[in-house]
N, CA, C and O of each residue as an XYZ file, in Angstrom:
344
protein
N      21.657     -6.809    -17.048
C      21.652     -7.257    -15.683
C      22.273     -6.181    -14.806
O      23.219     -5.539    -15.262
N      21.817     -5.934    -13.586
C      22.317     -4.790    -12.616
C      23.912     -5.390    -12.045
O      24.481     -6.482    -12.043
N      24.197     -4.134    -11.628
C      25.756     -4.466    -11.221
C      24.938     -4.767     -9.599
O      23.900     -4.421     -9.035
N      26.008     -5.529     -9.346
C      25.688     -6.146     -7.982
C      27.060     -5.474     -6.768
O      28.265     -5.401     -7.010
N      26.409     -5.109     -5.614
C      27.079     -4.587     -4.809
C      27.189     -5.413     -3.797
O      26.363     -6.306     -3.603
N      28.657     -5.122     -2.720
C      28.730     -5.634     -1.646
C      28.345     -4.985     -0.431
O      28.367     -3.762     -0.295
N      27.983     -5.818      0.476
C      27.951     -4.957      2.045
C      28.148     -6.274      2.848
O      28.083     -7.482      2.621
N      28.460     -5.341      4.047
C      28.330     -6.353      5.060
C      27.238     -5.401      6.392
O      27.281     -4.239      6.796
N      26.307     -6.632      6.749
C      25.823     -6.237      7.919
C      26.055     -7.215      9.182
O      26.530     -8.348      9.106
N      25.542     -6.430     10.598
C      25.575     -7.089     11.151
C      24.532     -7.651     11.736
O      23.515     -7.196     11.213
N      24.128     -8.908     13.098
C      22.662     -9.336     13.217
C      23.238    -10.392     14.461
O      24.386    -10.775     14.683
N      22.011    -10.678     15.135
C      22.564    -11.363     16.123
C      22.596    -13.026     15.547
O      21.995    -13.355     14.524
N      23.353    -13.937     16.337
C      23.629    -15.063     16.113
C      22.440    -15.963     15.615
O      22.468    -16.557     14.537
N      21.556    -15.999     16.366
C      20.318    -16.623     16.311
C      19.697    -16.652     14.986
O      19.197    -17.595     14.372
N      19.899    -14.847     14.533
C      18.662    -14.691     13.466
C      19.563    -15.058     12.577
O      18.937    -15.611     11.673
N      21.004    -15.051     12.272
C      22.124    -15.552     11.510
C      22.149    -17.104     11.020
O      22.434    -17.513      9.894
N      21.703    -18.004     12.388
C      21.501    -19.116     12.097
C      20.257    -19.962     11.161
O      20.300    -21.015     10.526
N      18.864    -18.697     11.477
C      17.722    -19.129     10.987
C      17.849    -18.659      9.489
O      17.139    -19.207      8.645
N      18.899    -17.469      9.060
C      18.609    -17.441      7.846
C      19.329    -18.077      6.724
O      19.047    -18.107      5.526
N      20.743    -18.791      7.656
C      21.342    -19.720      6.815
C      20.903    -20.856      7.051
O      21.750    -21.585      6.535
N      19.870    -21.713      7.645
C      18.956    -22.729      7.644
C      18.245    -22.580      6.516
O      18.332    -23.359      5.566
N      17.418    -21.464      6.557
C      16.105    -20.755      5.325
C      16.997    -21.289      3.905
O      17.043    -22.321      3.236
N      17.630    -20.001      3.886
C      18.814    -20.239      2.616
C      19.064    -21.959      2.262
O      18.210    -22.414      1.501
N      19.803    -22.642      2.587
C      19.390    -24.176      2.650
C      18.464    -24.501      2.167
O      18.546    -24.868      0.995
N      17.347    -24.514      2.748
C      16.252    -25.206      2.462
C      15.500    -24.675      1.377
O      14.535    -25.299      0.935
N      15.909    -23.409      0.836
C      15.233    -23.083     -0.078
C      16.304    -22.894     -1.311
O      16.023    -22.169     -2.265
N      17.762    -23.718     -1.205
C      18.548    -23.922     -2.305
C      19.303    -22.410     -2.739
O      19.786    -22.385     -3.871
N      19.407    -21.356     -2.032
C      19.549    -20.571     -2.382
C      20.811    -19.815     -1.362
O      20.880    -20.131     -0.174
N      21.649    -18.935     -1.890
C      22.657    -18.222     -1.610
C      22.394    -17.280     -0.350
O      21.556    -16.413     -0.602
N      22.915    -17.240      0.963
C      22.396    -15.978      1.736
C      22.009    -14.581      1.357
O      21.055    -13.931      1.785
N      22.931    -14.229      0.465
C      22.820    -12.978     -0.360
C      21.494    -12.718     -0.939
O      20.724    -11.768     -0.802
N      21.383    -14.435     -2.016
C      20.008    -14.268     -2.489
C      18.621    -13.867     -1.661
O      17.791    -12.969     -1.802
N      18.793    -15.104     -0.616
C      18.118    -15.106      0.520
C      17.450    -13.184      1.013
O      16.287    -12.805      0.875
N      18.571    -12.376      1.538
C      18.514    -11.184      1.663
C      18.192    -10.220      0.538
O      17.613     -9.136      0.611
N      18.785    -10.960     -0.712
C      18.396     -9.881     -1.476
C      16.519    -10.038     -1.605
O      15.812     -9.056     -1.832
N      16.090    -11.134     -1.453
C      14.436    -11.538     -1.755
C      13.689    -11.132     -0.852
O      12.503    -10.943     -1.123
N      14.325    -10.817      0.847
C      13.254    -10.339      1.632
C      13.960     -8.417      1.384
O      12.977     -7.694      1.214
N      14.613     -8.007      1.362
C      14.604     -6.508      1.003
C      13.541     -6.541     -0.158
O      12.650     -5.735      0.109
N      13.384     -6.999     -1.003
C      12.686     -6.660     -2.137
C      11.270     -6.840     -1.840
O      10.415     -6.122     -2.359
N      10.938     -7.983     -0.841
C       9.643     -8.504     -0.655
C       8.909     -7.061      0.392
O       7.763     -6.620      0.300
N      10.071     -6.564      1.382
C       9.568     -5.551      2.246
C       9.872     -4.572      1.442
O      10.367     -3.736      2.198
N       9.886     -4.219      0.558
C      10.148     -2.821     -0.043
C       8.775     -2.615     -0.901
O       8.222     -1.566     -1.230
N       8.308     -4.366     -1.225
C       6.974     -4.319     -1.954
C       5.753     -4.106     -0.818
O       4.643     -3.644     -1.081
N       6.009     -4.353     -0.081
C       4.997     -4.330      1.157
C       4.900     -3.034      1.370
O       3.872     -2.440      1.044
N       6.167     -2.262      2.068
C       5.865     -0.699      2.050
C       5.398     -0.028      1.015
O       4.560      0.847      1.234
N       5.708     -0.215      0.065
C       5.429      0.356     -1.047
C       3.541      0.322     -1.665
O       3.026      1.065     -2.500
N       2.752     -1.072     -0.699
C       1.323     -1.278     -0.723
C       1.310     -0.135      0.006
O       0.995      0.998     -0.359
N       1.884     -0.740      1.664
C       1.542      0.478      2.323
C       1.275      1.886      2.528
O       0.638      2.503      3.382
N       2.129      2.315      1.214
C       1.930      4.001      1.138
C       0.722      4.060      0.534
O      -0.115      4.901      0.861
N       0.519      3.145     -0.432
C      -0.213      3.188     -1.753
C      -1.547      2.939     -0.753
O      -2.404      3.808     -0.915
N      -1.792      2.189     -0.019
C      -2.995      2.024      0.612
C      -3.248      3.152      1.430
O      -4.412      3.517      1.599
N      -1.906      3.997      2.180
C      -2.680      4.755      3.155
C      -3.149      6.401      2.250
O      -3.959      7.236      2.654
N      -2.310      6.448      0.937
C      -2.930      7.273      0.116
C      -3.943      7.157     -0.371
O      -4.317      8.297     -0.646
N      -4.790      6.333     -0.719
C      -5.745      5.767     -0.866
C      -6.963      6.146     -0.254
O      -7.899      6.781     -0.740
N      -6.793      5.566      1.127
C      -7.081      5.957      2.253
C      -7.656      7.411      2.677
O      -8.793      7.860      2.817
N      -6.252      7.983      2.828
C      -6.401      9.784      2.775
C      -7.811     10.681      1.638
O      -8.600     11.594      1.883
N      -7.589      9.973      0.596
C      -8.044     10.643     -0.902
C      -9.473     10.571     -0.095
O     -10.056     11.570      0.326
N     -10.053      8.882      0.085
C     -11.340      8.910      0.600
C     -11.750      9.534      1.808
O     -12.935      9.806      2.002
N     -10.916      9.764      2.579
C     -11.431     10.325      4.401
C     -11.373     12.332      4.322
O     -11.390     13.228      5.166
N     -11.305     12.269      2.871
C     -11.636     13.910      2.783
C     -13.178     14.028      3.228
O     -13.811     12.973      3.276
N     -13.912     15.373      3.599
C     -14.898     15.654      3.371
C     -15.192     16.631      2.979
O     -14.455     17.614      3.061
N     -16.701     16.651      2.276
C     -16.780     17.977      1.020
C     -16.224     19.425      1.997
O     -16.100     19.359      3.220
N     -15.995     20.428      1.354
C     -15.955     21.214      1.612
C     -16.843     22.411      1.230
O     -17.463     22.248      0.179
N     -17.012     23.443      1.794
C     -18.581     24.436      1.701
C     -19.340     24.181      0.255
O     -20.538     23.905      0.204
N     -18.434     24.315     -1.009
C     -18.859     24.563     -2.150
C     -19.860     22.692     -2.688
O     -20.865     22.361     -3.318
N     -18.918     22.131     -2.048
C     -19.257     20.719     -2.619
C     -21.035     20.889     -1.875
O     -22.127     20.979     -2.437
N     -20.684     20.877     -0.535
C     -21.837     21.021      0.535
C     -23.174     21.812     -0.547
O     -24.238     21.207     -0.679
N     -22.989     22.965     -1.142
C     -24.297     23.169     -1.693
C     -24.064     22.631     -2.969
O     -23.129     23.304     -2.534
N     -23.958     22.264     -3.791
C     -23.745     21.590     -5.111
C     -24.866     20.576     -4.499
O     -26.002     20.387     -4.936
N     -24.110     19.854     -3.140
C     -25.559     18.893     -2.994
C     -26.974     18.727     -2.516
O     -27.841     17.862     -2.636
N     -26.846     20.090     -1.828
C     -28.204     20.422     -1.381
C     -28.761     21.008     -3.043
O     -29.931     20.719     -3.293
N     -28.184     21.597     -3.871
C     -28.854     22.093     -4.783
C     -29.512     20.974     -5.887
O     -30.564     21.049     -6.522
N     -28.597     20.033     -5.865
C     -28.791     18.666     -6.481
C     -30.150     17.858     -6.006
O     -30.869     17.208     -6.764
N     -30.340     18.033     -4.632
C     -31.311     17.217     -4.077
C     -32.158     18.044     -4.125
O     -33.232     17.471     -4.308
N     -32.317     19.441     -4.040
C     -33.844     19.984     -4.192
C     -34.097     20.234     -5.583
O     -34.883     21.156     -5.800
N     -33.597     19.605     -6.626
C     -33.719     19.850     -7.895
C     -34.206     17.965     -8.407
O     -34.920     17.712     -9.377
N     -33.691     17.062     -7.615
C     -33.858     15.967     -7.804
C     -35.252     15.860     -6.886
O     -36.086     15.230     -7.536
N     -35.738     16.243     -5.676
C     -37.314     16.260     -5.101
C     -38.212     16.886     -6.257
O     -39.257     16.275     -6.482
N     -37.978     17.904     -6.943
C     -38.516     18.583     -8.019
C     -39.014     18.186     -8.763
O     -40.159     18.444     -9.134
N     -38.026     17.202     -9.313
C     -38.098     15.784    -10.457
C     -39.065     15.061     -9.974
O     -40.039     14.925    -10.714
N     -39.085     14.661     -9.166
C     -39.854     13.326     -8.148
C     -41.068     13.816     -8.187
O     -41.812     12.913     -8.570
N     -41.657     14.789     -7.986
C     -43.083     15.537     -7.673
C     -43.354     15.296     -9.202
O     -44.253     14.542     -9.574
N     -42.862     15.701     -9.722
C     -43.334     15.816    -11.422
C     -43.444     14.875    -11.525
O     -43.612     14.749    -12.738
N     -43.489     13.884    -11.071
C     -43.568     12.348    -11.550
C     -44.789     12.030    -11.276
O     -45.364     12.472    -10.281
N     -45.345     11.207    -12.142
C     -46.829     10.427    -12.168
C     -46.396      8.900    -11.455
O     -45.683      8.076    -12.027
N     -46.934      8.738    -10.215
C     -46.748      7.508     -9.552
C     -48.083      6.383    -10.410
O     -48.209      5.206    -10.070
């Protein structure tokens, strides 16, 4: 089991009140409470990178060499096609 650390933060009254309501109602310790949404937003960012890398990988476009690889591909694949008995 991890060693568990202390802190203190601070927050305004309001959001103080809604999260020791939350906590309550969901039977659980403020701490816990905080420790479950750090973890929940750390999983979220953590999509987030993962999606916008993702992202990046696909929004490349070929570059010169790729560019004839596919013109050479397609006039070699019309080639094919002619040879063909319809």
């Amino acid at each position: 089991m991890a060693a568990s650390v202390k802190t203190a933060i601070s927050m305004q009254e309001e959001l103080f009140k809604e999260v020791d309501k939350l906590a309550g109602e969901l039977h659980v310790s403020r701490s816990k409470l905080f420790a479950m949404a750090v973890r929940d937003f750390i999983k979220k960012n953590e999509s987030k990178i993962l999606l916008s890398q993702i992202n990046n990988a696909f929004n490349d476009h070929p570059d010169s060499e790729e560019i004839k690889v596919h013109r050479r591909m397609k006039r070699k694949q019309l080639k094919n096609l002619e040879r063909e008995s319809w």
